[in-house]
C-alpha positions as a printed NumPy array, in Angstrom:
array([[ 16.383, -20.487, -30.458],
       [ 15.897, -18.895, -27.099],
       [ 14.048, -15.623, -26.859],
       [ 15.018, -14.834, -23.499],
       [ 18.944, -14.493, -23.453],
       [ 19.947, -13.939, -27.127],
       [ 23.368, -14.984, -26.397],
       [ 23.2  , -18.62 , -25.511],
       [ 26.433, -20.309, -26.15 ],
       [ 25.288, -23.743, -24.255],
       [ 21.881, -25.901, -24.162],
       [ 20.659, -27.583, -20.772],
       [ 19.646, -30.906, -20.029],
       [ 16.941, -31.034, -17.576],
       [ 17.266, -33.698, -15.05 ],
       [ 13.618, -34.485, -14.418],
       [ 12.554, -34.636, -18.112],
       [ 15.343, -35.437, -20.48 ],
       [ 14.976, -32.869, -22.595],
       [ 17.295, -30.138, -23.968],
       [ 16.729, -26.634, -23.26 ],
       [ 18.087, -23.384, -23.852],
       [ 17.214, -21.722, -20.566],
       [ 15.44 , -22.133, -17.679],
       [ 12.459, -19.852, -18.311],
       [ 12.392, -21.876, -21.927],
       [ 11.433, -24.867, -19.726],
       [  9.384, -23.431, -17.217],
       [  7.102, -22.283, -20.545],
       [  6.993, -25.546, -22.067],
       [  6.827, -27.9  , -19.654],
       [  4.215, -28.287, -16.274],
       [  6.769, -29.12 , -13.749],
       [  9.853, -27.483, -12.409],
       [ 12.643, -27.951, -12.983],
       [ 14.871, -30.42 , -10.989],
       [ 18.124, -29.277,  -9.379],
       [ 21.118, -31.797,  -9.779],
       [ 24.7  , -31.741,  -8.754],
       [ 26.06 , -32.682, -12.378],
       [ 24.55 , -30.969, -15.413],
       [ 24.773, -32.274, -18.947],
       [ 25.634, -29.413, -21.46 ],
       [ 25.4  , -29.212, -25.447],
       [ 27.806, -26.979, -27.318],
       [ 26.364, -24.797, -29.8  ],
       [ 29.623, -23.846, -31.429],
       [ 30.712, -27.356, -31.76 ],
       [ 27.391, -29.596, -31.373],
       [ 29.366, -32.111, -28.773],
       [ 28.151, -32.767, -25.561],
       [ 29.41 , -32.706, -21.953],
       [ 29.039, -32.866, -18.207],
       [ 29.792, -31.077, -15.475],
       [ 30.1  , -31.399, -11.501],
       [ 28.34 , -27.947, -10.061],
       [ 30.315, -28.908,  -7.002],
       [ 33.868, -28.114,  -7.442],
       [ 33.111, -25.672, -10.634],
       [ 36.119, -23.496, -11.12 ],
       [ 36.828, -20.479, -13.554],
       [ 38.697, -23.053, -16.25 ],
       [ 34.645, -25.283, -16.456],
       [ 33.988, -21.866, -18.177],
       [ 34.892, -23.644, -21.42 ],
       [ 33.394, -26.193, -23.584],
       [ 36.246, -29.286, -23.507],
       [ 35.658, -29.656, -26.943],
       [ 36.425, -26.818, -28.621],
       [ 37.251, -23.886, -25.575],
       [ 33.953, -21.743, -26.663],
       [ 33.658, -19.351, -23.716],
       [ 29.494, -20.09 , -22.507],
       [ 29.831, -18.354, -19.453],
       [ 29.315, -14.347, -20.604],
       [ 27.028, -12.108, -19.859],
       [ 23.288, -12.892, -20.532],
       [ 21.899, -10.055, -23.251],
       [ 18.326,  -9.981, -23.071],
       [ 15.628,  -8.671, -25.021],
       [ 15.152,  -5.318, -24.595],
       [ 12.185,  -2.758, -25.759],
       [ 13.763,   0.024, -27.741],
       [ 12.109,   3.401, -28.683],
       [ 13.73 ,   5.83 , -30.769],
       [ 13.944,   8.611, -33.349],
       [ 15.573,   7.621, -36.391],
       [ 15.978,  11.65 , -37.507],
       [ 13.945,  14.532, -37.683],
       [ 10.201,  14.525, -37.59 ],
       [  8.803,  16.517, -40.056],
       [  5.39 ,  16.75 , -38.391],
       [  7.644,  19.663, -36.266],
       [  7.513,  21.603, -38.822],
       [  5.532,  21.166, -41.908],
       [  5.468,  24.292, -43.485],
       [  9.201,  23.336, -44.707],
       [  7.583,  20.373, -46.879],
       [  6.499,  20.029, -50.336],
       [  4.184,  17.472, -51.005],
       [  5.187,  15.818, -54.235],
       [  2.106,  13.688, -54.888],
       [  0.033,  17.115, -55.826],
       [  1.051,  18.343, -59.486],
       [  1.488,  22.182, -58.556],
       [ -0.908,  24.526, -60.498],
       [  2.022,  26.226, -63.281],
       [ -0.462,  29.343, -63.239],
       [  0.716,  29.702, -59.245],
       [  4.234,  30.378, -60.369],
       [  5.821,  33.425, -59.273],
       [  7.262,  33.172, -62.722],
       [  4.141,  33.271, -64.504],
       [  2.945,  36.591, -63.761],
       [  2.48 ,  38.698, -66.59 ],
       [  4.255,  41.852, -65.219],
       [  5.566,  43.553, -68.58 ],
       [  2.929,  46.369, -67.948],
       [  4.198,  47.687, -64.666],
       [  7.671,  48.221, -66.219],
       [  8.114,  51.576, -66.956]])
């Protein structure tokens, strides 16, 4: 699984070492040598697991498809990207609003409690 373009609908063969990659930067992290530029690539399908080459020079908008099973693996690349965000209110704005349910309330601090019959007339 790559972690630099989420999206990857194809896997690379790299030319110099034989080995199947997801993206470039996924070889350039495992492996200590560049990697080699070639003329025909080899690709793997991920939708359909089959395999297949292609000649970079005469590509045309139809090599845009896997032969196999016409999975579109030429889209846009979405990347990784850092997100920070509020998921609602903060209720450090304004605390006073809050009840904190952990603390059993004192019943004698009830406004409901007060013994008041004496003040009534």
């Amino acid at each position: 699984m790559c972690k630099h373009i989420l999206n990857a609908q194809v896997a690379i063969r790299a030319p110099c070492c034989k080995q199947w990659f997801d993206c470039a930067e996924c070889h350039a992290e495992s492996q200590d040598h560049s990697l080699k530029k070639t003329v025909e690539m080899h690709f793997l399908c991920k939708k359909c697991k089959k395999a297949f080459r292609k000649d970079m020079s005469n590509y045309e908008e139809s090599d845009e498809y896997c032969p196999h099973c016409d999975n579109h693996y030429v889209i846009e690349a979405k990347t990784p990207q850092a997100v920070l965000g509020v998921e609602g209110e903060d209720p450090r704005v304004n605390a006073r609003m809050l009840k904190d349910e952990r603390v059993k309330q004192d019943p004698s601090r009830s406004l409901f409690a007060l013994d008041t019959t004496d003040r009534i007339g």
